[in-house]
C-alpha positions in Angstrom: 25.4 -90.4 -57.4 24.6 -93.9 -56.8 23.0 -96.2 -59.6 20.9 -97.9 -57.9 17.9 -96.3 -55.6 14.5 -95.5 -55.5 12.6 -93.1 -53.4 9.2 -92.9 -52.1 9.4 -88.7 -51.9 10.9 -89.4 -48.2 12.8 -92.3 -47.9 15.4 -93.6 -50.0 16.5 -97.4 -50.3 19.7 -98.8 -51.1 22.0 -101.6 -51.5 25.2 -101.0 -49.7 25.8 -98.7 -46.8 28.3 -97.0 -49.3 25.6 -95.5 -51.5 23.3 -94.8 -48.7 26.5 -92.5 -47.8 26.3 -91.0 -51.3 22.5 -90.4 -51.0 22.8 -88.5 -47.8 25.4 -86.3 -48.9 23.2 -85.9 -52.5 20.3 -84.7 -49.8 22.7 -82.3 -47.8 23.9 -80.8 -50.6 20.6 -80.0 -52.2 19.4 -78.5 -49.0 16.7 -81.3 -48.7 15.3 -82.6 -45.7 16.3 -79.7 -43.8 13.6 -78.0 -41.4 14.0 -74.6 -39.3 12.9 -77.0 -36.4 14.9 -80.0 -34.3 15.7 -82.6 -37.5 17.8 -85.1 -38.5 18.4 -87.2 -41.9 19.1 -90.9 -40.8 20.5 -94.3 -42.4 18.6 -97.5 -41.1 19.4 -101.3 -41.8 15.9 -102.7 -42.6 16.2 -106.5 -42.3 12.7 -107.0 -43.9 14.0 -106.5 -46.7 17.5 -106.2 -46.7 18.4 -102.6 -47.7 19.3 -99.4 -46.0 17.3 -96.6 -45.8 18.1 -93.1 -46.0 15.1 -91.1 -44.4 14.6 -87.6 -42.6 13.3 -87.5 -39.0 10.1 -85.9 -40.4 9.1 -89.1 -42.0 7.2 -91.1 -39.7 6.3 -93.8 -41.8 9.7 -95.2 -40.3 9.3 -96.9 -37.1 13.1 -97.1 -35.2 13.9 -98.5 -31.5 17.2 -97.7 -30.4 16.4 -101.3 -28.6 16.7 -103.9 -31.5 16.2 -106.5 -29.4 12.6 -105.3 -28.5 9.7 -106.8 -30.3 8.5 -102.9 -31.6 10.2 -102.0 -34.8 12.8 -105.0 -34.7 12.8 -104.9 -38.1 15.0 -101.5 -38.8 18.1 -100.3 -36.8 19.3 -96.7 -36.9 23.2 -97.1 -38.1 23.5 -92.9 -38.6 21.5 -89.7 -37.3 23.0 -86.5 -39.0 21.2 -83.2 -37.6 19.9 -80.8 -40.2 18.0 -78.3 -38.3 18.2 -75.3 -40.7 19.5 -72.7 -38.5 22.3 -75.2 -37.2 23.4 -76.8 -39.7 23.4 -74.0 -42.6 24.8 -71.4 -39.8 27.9 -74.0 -39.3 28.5 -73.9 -42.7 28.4 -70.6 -43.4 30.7 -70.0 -40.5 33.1 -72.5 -41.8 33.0 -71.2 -45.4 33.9 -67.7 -44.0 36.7 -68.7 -42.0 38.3 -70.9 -45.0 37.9 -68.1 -46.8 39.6 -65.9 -44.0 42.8 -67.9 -43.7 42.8 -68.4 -47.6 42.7 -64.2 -47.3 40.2 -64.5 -50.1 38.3 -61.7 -50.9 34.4 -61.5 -51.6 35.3 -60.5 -55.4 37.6 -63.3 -56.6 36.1 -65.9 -54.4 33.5 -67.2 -57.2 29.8 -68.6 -56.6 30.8 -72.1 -57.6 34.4 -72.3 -55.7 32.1 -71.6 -52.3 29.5 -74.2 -53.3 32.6 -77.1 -53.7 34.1 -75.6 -50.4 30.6 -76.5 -49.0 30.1 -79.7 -50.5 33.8 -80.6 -49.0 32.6 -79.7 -45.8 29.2 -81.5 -46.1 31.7 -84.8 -47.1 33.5 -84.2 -43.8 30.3 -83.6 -42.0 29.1 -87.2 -42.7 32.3 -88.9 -42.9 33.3 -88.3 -39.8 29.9 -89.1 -37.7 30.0 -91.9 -35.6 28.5 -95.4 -36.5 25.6 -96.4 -33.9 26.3 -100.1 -35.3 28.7 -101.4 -37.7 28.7 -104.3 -39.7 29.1 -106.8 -37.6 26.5 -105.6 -34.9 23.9 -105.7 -38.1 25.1 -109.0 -38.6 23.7 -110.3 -35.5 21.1 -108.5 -35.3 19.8 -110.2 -38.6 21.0 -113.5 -36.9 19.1 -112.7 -34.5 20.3 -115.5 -32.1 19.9 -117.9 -35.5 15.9 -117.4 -35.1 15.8 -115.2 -38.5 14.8 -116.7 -41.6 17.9 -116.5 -43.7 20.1 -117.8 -40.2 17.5 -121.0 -40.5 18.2 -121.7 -44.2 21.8 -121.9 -43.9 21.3 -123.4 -40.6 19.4 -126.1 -42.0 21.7 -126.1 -45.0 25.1 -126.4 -42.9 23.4 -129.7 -40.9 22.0 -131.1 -44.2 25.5 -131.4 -45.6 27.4 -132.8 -42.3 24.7 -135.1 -42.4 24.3 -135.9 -45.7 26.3 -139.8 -45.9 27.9 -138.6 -49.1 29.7 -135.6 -48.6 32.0 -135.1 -45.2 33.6 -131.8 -46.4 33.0 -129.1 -44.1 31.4 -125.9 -46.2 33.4 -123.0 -46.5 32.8 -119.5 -45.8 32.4 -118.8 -49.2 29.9 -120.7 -49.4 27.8 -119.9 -46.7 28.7 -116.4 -47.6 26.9 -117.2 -51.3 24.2 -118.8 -49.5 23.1 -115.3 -48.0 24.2 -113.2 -50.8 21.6 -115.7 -52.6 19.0 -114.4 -50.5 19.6 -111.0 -51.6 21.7 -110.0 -48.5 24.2 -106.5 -48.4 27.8 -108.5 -49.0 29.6 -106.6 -45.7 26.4 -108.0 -43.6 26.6 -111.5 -45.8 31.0 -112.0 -44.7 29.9 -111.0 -41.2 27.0 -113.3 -40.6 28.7 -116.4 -42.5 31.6 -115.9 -40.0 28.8 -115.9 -37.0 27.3 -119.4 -38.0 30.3 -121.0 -39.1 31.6 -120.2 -35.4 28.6 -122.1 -33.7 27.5 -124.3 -36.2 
C-alpha cells in the first residue's frame, strides 16, 4: 500500500500517479466502490492542488470535463476510468479464475481459498495495468501550463525573465532548475520534468 494518502470516505488523494495505481488496485481488491449498477472507479489530475485523485463514479463531489480546455471543471482531468459494475466486473473474474484453474487442471479440492484470492488480485493487476491512459504526462503538463496563464507557469515565467535580465548573471537556467522551481511549489516530479521542458522551449 502506498504511504502517503488520505481519504475523505470517497475519494482518495495522492502524490504520484504510481500510488494512485496502488490505491485503485487496494479498492478493487477489497470489492470497494463497486455497485450492481453502471460504475466506474477513476484517477484525476487536480491542478488545484496538485494531486491525483482516486474516486468512484458514484461520488459526485468530483466535477470532471472530458474538455479541459473548457472553463467548467478545468481544474481536474480524468487520466483513468476502470468499470466496476458488480455483475461485470466480478462475473469476468470469476470466469477468468475458472478457466486458469481449467488449463492448470486444478481441482476444486486442492485449489485453496487463498491461492484463488492471489490469482484474483493478479488478474485485478492486469486489469489496471493494462487500461489505456486518457492523458499522460506530458498532456497534464500543459494542461497545468495552461498556455503559461497558470500560476506556477507565471512564477517561473517571471523567474526565467528576471535572471536573463538581471545585469549580473548571463547564464541561461537549466532544467534542473526550473524543474526545482516547480517541484518547490509542491508539483508531482513526472508533471514538474515535463512542464520545465515546455517553458524552457518558449521561453
Amino acid at each position: 500500500m502506498p504511504s502517503r494518502f488520505h481519504t475523505n470516505d470517497k475519494t482518495i488523494l495522492v502524490d504520484n500517479y504510481d500510488n494512485a495505481l496502488d490505491v485503485t488496485k487496494q479498492k478493487l481488491y477489497a470489492g470497494d466502490y463497486y455497485t450492481s449498477t453502471d460504475s466506474s472507479i477513476n484517477i484525476a489530475y487536480n491542478r488545484a492542488i496538485h494531486r491525483y485523485q482516486v474516486f468512484p463514479s458514484r461520488d459526485i463531489s468530483v466535477s470532471i470535463n472530458e474538455n479541459p480546455r473548457s472553463k467548467e471543471n478545468f481544474n481536474t482531468v480524468r487520466l483513468l476510468e476502470i468499470p466496476t459494475s458488480s455483475d461485470e466486473f466480478d462475473q469476468y473474474i470469476e470466469s477468468e479464475v475458472a478457466l486458469i484453474k481449467l488449463n492448470a487442471n486444478f481441482s476444486e479440492a486442492d485449489y485453496m481459498i487463498e491461492q484463488e484470492s492471489e490469482l484474483k488480485k493478479k488478474i485485478i493487476d492486469s486489469i489496471v495495468y493494462l487500461q489505456p491512459l486518457r492523458k499522460n504526462e506530458k498532456e497534464c503538463a500543459y494542461f497545468e501550463y495552461d498556455n503559461g496563464n497558470s500560476k506556477i507557469a507565471t512564477m517561473c515565467v517571471n523567474t526565467l525573465k528576471e535572471k536573463y535580465e538581471s545585469n549580473l548573471n548571463r547564464a541561461s537556467m537549466s532544467l534542473e532548475e526550473v524543474q526545482r522551481l516547480l517541484l518547490e511549489q509542491n508539483i508531482p516530479i513526472g508533471i514538474a520534468k515535463e512542464l520545465a521542458l515546455i517553458i524552457l522551449r518558449e521561453y
